[in-house]
C-alpha positions in Angstrom: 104.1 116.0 74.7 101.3 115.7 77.5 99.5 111.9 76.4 96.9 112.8 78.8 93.9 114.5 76.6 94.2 111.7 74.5 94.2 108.7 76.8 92.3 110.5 79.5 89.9 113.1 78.3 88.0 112.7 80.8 89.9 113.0 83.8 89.2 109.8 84.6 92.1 108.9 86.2 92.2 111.9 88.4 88.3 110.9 89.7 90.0 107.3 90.7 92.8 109.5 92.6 89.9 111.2 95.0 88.5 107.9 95.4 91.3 106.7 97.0 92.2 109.9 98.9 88.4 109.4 100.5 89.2 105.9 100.9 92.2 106.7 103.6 95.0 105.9 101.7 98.1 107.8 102.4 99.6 110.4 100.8 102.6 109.3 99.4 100.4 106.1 98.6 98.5 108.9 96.1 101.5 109.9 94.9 102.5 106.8 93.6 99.8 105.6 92.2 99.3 109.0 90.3 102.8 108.7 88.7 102.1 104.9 87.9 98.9 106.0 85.9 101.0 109.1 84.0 103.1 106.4 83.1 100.3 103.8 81.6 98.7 106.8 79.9 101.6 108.1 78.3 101.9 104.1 77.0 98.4 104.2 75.8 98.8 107.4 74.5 101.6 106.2 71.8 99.4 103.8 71.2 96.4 106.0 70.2 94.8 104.3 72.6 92.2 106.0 75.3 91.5 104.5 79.1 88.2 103.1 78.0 89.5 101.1 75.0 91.4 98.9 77.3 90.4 94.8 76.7 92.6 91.9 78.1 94.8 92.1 75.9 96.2 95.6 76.4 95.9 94.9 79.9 98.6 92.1 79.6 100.2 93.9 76.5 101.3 96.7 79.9 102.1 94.2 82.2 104.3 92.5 79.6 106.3 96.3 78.7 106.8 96.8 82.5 108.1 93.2 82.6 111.0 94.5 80.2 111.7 97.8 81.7 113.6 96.0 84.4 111.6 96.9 87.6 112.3 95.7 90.7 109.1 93.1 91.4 108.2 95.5 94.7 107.9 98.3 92.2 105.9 96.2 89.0 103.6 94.8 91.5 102.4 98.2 92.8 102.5 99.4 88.7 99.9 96.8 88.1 97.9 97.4 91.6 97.5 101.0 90.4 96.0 99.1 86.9 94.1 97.2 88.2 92.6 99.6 90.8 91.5 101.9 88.0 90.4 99.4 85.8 88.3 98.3 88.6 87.1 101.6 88.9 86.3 102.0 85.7 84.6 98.8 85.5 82.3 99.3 88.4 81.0 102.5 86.8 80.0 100.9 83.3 83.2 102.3 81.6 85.0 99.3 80.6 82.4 96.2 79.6 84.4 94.1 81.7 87.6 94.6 84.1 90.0 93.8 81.7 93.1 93.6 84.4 91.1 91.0 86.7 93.0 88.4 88.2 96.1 89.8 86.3 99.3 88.1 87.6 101.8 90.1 89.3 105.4 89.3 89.5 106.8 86.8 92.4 108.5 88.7 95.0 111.1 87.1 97.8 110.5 88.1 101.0 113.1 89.3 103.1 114.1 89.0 106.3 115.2 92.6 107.5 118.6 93.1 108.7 119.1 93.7 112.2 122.2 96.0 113.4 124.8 94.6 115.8 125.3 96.0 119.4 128.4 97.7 118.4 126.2 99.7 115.5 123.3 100.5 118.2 126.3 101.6 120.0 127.3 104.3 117.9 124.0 105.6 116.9 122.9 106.2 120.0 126.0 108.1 120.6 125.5 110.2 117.9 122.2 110.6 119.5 123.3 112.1 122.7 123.8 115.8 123.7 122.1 118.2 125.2 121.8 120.1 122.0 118.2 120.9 120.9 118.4 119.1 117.5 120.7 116.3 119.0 117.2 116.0 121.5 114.8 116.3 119.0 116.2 113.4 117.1 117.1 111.4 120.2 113.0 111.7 121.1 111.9 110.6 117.6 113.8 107.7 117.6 113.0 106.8 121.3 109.5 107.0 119.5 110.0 104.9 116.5 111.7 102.3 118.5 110.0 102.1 121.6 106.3 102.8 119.8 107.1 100.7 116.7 105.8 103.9 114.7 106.5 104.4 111.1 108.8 107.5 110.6 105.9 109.4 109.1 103.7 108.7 111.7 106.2 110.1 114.1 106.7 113.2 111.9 103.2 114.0 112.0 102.6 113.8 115.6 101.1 117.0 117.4 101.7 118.0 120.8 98.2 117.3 121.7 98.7 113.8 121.0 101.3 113.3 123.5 100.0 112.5 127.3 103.0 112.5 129.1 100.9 112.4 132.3 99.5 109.0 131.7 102.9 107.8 129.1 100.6 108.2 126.4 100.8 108.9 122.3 98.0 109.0 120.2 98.6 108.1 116.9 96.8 108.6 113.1 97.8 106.1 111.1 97.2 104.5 107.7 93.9 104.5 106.2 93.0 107.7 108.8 92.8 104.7 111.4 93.5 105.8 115.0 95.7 104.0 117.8 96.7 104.3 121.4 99.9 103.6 122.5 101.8 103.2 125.7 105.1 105.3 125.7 107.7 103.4 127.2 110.4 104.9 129.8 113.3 106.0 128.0 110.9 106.9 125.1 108.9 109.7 127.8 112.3 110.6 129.2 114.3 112.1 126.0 110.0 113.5 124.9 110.1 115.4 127.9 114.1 116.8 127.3 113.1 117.8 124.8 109.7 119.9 125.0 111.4 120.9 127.9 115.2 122.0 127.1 114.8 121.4 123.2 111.8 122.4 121.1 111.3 126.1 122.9 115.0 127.2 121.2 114.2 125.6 117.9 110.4 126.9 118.1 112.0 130.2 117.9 
């Protein structure tokens, strides 16, 4: 059963979306935080409860039900961000009397140091990597970029062949937040780019 005309019969929630969409934020940022919000409005929902109704105590009466769902803290933390955005939102436009998730703790998280891969894994993936076959080119120039750009993998995805200048080892890149960067292509990064535009992407473009 959809929740969603009772907790949200305004389409509240879906005006918060657009604001963030305006904002820059990402897509797949978006599509998180739209699937967090399903999820706190089914919860109000069985509660007979609507978006505007929320005080501090339903505010921490959620935070305490995702505490015992057994989320990772990475994903409670961004449950919660997406509350306390909207609530925020709602706030600022005279919806809620006050922001009811304000200063709402979020879970501790441990940071990580990321693991790095040994030479002899390098080794092998770069052998994979090597060919003269187009996709085996393709791939071998994405991860040139990635690496040698320190681009995220959706970044690199997204590129267009107007943002590459390999005349001046160039790549222009959009990234979060619509924000826009420069950045120098490195050697080995132009090399296995120019493969494969060049013995590569006219066979797969067909």
């Amino acid at each position: 059963i959809d929740e969603r005309p009772t907790a949200d019969p305004d389409g509240l929630v879906p005006g918060y979306l657009d604001t963030l969409v305006a904002a820059g934020a990402g897509q797949a940022t978006v599509r998180s935080y739209g699937s967090d919000l399903d999820q706190l409005l089914a919860w109000l929902g069985d509660r007979g409860l609507a978006l505007t109704a929320i005080d501090r105590a339903t505010a921490r009466s959620y935070a305490a039900y995702l505490g015992r769902r057994g989320y990772a803290p990475s994903t409670r933390a961004r449950k919660l961000s997406a509350l306390r955005g909207l609530t925020r939102y709602l706030s600022e436009r005279d919806l809620l009397p006050a922001d009811p998730a304000a200063g709402l703790p979020g879970p501790r998280q441990r940071r990580r140091l990321p693991r790095t891969l040994r030479r002899d894994e390098v080794e092998r993936f770069l052998a994979v990597l090597s060919g003269d076959e187009p996709l085996r080119r393709r791939d071998r120039a994405l991860f040139e970029l990635i690496y040698g750009c320190g681009l995220r993998s959706a970044e690199a995805v997204d590129l267009r062949l107007d943002d590459l200048d390999l005349g001046r080892a160039e790549v222009r890149v959009l990234g979060k937040g619509g924000r826009e960067r420069v950045l120098p292509l490195g050697e080995e990064a132009a090399d296995a780019l120019a493969c494969y535009l060049r013995g590569g992407r006219p066979t797969l473009a067909r």
